[in-house]
N, C-alpha and C positions, 0 to 999 in steps of 0.2 A: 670784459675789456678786450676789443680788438686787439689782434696781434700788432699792427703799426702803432697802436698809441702809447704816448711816452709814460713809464711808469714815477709815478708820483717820489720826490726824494725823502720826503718825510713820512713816515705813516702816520692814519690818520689820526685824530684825538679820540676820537671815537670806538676805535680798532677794539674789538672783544679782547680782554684781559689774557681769555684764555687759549686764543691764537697767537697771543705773543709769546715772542721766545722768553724764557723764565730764567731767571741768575740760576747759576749752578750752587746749589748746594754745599757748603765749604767741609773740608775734611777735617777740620777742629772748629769746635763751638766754642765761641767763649763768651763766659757771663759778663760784660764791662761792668758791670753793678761790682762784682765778686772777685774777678776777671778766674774768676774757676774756669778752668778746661774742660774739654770731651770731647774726646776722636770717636768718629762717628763712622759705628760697623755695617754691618749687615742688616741689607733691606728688611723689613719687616711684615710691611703693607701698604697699603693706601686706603685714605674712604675721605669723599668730600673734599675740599681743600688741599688736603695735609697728606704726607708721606710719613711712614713709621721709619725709624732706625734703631738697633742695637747700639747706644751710644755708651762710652764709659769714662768715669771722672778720671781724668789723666793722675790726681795726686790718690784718691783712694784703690784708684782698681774697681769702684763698685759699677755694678751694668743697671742701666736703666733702660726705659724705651723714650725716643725724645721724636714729640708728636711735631712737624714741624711743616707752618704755613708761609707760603710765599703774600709778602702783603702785597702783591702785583694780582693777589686774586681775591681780596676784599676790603675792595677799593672803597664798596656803598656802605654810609654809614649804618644800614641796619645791618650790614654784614661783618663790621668791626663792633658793632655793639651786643649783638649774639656772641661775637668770641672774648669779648672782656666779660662779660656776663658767667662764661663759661667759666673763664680763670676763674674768676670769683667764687663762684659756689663751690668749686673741685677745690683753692685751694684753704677755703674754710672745714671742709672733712677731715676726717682722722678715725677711721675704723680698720679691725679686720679685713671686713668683705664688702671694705672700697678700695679700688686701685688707689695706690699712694702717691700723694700729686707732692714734688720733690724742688718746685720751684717752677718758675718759665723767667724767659728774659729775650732781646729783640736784638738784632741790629738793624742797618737802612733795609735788609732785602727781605726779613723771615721776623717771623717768630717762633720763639724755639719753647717746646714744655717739654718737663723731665716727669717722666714718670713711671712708678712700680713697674718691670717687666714681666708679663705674664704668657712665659714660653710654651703652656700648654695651649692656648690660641682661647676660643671663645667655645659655648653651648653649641655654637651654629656650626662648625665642623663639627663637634662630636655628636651631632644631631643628623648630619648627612651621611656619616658614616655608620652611624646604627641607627638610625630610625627612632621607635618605640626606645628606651631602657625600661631596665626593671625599677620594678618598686622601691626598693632599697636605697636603689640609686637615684630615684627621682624625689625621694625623703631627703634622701643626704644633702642633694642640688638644693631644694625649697628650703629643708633648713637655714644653710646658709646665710640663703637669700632674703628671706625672711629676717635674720637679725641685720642685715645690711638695712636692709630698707625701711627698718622700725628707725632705727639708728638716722636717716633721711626723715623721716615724717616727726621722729622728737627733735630733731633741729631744722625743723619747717621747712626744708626739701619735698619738693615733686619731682620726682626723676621724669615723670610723662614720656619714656621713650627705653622702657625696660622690655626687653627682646632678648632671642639667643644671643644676636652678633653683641651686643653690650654686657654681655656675662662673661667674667674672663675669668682663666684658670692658670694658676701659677703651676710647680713643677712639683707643690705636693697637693696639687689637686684642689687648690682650697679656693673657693666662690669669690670671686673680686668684683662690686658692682662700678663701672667705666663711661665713658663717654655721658658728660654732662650737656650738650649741646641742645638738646629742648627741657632742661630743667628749670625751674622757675622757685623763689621762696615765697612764700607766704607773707605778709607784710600785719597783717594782723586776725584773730578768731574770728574764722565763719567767712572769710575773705572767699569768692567763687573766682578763679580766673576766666574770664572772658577769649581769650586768645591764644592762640598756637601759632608758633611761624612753624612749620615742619610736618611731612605726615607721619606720627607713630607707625610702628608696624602693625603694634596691636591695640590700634583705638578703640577708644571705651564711645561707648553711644551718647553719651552725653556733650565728648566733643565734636563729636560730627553734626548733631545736632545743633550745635552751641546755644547750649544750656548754661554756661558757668561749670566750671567743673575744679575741683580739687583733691585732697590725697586717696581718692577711690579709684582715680585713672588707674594708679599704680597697682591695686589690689586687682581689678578689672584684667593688668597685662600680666599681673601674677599668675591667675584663672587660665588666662594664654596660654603660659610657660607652665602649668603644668598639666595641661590637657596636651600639648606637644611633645611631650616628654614620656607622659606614657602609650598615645594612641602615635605617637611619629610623625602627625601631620598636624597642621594648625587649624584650630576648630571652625573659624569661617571661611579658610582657604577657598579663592576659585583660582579660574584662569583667568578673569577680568575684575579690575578693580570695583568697577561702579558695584555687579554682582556679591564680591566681597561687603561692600558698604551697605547697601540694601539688606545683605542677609545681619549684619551685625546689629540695624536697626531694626529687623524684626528678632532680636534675637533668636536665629534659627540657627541652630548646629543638633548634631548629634554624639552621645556618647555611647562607643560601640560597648557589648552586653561584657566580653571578655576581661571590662575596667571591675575593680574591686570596689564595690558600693558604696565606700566609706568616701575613698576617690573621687566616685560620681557627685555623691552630695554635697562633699565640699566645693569642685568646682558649680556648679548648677548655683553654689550660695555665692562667689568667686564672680561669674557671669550673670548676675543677677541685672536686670535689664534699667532698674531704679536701683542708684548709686545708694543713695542711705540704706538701704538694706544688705548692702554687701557686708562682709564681716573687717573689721577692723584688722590690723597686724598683731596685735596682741589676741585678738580671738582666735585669729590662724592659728597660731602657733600651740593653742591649746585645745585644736581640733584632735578628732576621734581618727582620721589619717596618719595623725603624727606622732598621736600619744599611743596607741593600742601595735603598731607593726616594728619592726626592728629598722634601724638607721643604721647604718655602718659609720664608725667614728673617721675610719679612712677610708679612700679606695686605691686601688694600683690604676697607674697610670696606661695597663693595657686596657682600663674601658673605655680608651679613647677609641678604640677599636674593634675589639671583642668585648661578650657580657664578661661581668665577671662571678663566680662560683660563691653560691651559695647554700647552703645544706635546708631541706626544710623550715619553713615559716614559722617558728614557734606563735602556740596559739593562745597561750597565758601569760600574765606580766610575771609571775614567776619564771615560765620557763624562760623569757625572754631575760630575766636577769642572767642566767645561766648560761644564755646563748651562748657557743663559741660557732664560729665561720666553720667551715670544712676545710681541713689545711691537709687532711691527708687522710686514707687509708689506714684503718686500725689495725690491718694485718700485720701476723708475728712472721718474722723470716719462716719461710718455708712452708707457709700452709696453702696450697695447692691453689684454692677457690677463690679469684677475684669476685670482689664484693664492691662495686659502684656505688657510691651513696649520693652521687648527683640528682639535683631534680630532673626526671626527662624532659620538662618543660626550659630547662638551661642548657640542654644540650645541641649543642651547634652541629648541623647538619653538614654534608657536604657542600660547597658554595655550590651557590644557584645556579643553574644553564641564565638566568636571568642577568646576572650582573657581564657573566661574558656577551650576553650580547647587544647588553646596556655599552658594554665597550666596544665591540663591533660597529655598534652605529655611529657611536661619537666619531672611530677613527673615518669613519666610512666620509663621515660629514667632512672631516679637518681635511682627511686629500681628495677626498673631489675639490674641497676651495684654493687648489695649489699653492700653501700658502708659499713655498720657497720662490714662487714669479711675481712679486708684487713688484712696483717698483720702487718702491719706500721700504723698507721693511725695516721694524722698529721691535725686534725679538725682546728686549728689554722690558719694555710697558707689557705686556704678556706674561710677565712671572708674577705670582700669588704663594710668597711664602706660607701664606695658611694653609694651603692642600700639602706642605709637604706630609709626604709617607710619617706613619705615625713606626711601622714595620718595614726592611726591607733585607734580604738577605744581603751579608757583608761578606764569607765564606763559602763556599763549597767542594767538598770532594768526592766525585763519582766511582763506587765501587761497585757497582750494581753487577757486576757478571758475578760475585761473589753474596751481596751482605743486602746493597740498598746504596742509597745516596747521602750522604751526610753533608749536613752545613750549620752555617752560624747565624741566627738573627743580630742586627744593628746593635740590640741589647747584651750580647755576649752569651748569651744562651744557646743553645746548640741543640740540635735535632736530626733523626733520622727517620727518613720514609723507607723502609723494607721492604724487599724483593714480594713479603707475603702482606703488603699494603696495610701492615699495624705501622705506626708513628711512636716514635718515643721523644721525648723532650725534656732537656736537663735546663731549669734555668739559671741565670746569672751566678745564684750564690751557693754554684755548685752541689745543691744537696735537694733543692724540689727539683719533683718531676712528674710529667704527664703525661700518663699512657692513653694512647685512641686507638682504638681496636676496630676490628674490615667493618663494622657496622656505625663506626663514628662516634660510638658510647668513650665518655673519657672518663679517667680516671685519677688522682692523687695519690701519689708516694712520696715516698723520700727516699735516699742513699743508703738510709742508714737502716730500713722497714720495708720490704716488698715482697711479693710471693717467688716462692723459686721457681715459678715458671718462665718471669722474666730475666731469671740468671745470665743468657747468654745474652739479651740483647739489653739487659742493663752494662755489660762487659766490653760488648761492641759500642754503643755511645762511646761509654770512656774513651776506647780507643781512637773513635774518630775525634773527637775532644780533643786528646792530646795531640793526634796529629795534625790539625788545624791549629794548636797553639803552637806550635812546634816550628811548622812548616811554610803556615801560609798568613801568618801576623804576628806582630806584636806581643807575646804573654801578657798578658794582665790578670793581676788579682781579681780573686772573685770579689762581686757587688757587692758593695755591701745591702741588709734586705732593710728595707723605709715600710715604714707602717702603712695596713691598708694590701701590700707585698701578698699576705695569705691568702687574700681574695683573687689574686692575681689566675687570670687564665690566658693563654699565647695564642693567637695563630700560628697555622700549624702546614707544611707543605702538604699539597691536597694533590698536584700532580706534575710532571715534568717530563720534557723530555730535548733530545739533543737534533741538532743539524749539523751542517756542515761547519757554517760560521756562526753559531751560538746556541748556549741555553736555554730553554724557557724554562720558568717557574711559576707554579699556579699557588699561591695561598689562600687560606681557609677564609679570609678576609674578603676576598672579592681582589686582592692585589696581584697583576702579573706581571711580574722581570724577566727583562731579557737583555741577557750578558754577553756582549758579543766578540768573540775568539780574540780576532786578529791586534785590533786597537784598543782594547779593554775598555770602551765605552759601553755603558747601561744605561738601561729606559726602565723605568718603574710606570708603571700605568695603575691608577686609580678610578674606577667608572664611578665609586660613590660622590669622590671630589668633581667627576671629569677634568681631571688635569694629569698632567704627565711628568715624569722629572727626567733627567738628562744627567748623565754624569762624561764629562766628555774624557777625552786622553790627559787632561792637565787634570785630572779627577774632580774638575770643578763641579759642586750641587748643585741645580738648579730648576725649581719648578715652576712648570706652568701651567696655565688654564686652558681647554684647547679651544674653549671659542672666544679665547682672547690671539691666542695664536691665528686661528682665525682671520680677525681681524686688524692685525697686528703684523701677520707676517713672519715666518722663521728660515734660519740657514736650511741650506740646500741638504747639510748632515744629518739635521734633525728631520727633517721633513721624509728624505732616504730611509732614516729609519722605521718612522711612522708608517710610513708603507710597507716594508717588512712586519712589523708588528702586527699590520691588520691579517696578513697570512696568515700569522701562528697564532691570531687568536681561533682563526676557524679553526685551525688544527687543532685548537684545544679542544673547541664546543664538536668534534668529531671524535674525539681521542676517549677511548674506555680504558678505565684503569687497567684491564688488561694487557694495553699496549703502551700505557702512557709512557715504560723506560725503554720503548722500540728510538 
């Protein structure tokens, strides 16, 4: 449009839904059916449509997640008929390890659904942030999952759209299958469905062919999900869709040699390229993968982050009744000779020169695109509650001309890196603890069991413990310990050092903090998520994506610091433990 031409007073009928400015979102939901309440908390996410919240019933207190669409964005009726469709099939479930669909209800601008809140986020961040898990863990995950979706196929559900991001995990870690939006029921025996509105992540050959296809898609994305889970990457993955698609109909993939056999041939039966030869959900479940290696009945919620500690693979269904985890070091007080009983294939290295400078590049990227100059800048649409830090230091006290550095993870745990670059670390429930020695071998103790060689620097923790409880927060009782807790292993400070206006902090995780003096603002950096979090002077949390930032735009403070950040990441990828407390 010309500059002199008069602009139109009405916009037009026509006008893209999603150019239009949107009703705001109201700060109490309420059911008119019910007229139940719910003040509606903290962002959660978005995907398609819909924005996530932390919402909660004003009369019970209870927290839910309330999925919530603007009907000003499906307007077409195959667009409103996908989301009734959805209601529908989510709110006829009732499983364990299905999200719990808790009602929905409308008024003129939204539709509002309540549902199970599942604060440990989905497979798909704990997938970017370890890659590969272990086998244990990839049992425990398919177990789950597996009764969920037998549980879908005996009440003639097709999920058609089972992926990481649609596996959700509560806060005791337990498999929730979510997002019903390309599911379909079965309407009678031997029924082929013909159609998909949507692309699955992990389409089965038969739909892209379109063949007809039914409850083998599911078993087909299972195959997916567990070739992903233990090789880290997804078995047709390219850089280009079409090449993905191509290779899924030739079924081409490989399974690297390092996978355990048992593994292989389940998936090989899993991605079977003709549907009726795949194995059914009850076959699964009574495959030579799941019945002959050990499941862990819990896991601790640090393998969202770190592996977690496991003692040797018992290799008989005897021994394996007998199994216990590794919780600790059988030494008697005072016997000299540390004895490691970690696998060395579980033992976590120093983090990689690779991840700093996976984060190098990202930051490299974010301020060459200045985002603090946009002239819109819309810092808000740019937060991704999912990348928050799973870890992030809450405390620290520098005594290093004396002892070392001591501080507190988020979880209340507490740790010191030593002047002589051993680490010890006491967690939550004041009585574990784990020692990593200059070679990064780690170890299991307790309070109450350890060699007296760690005498004094079990003495010194305390100390710093206390004076951190004392000093620099809040006391609080110790955690209590949640089953799964034994398997537990922390990241661990891997290196640090000071400037003028702040700390940095390097952890074992690939995560690095920096605490800055004057204003008490911190930057948590993630290169696994690439995202970054922000705590400003009002201590607000807030994380974000950086190529959303990117494209979104951020304050002139945030953007300040990103540029300082990129300095001391070199300094880090420069920095030898020898100098690292210079």
């Amino acid at each position: 449009m010309s500059a002199g031409a008069a602009k139109p007073t009405h916009p037009s009928v026509h006008a893209d839904p999603k150019s239009a400015p949107l009703k705001e979102i109201p700060d109490t939901l309420v059911d008119p059916r019910t007229m139940k309440r719910y003040t509606r908390g903290r962002f959660l996410g978005k995907g398609g449509f819909a924005k996530c919240y932390e919402i909660t019933d004003v009369e019970t207190k209870t927290v839910f997640a309330g999925k919530i669409v603007p009907k000003a964005l499906i307007l077409k009726q195959h667009q409103r008929e996908k989301m009734t469709s959805e209601i529908a099939i989510h709110k006829s479930l009732n499983h364990p390890n299905v999200v719990g669909f808790n009602g929905f209800f409308e008024d003129d601008d939204f539709v509002f659904v309540v549902l199970e809140i599942c604060r440990r986020r989905s497979l798909l961040e704990l997938h970017k942030r370890r890659k590969a898990v272990t086998e244990p863990e990839a049992r425990y995950y398919m177990t789950q999952l597996l009764k969920g979706v037998q549980y879908l196929h005996n009440n003639k559900v097709i999920h058609r759209d089972l992926k990481l991001g649609n596996i959700f995990l509560n806060d005791d870690m337990d498999v929730k299958i979510g997002d019903f939006g390309l599911a379909t029921k079965i309407e009678f025996d031997g029924e082929r469905k013909k159609t998909l509105c949507g692309t699955p992540n992990y389409i089965a050959p038969e739909v892209l062919c379109k063949k007809g296809h039914s409850y083998e898609v599911d078993v087909w994305s299972l195959g997916c999900i567990l070739y992903t889970l233990l090789v880290g990457k997804p078995p047709f993955e390219t850089s280009c869709l079409k090449e993905t698609y191509n290779r899924i109909k030739k079924n081409s993939y490989n399974i690297p040699w390092h996978v355990n056999p048992a593994a292989s041939t389940l998936i090989k039966r899993m991605l079977h390229p003709d549907p009726v030869q795949r194995p059914t959900i009850a076959e699964l479940q009574t495959d030579e993968f799941f019945t002959s290696g050990y499941t862990p009945l819990h896991l601790p919620t640090t393998c969202l982050t770190v592996p977690p500690r496991f003692s040797i693979a018992p290799s008989t269904a005897t021994e394996l009744s007998q199994r216990r985890p590794l919780t600790a070091l059988n030494n008697k007080v005072g016997t000299e000779k540390m004895e490691v009983k970690d696998e060395p294939m579980q033992r976590e290295a120093e983090p990689s020169e690779c991840h700093l400078k996976d984060m190098l590049q990202q930051l490299d990227t974010i301020n060459s695109s200045k985002p603090s100059e946009r002239p819109l800048i819309r810092q808000e649409e740019a937060e991704d509650p999912a990348c928050i830090p799973i870890f992030w230091i809450s405390k620290w006290v520098d005594y290093s001309d004396k002892y070392g550095l001591g501080y507190q993870l988020c979880d209340n745990s507490v740790g010191v890196l030593f002047n002589d670059y051993t680490r010890l670390i006491m967690y939550a429930d004041g009585d574990s603890l784990q020692y990593i020695d200059k070679a990064a071998a780690e170890s299991y103790l307790s309070v109450r069991s350890f060699p007296a060689a760690l005498n004094k620097k079990i003495t010194l923790l305390k100390y710093f413990r206390n004076y951190m409880s004392e000093h620099l927060l809040k006391a609080g009782a110790n955690m209590a310990r949640r089953d799964g807790d034994e398997l537990a292993r922390l990241p661990y400070l891997s290196l640090w050092f000071r400037t003028k206006s702040a700390i940095v902090l390097h952890l074992s995780n690939g995560t690095v903090q920096i605490n800055f003096f004057q204003d008490h603002t911190k930057l948590i950096l993630c290169p696994l998520m690439a995202a970054v979090t922000y705590i400003d002077e009002k201590r607000d949390f807030r994380t974000y994506k950086l190529s959303l930032l990117e494209e979104f735009g951020c304050s002139k403070e945030l953007a300040s610091r990103m540029r300082y950040a990129k300095l001391m990441v070199e300094k880090l990828l420069v920095s030898k433990p020898s100098s690292a407390a210079n």
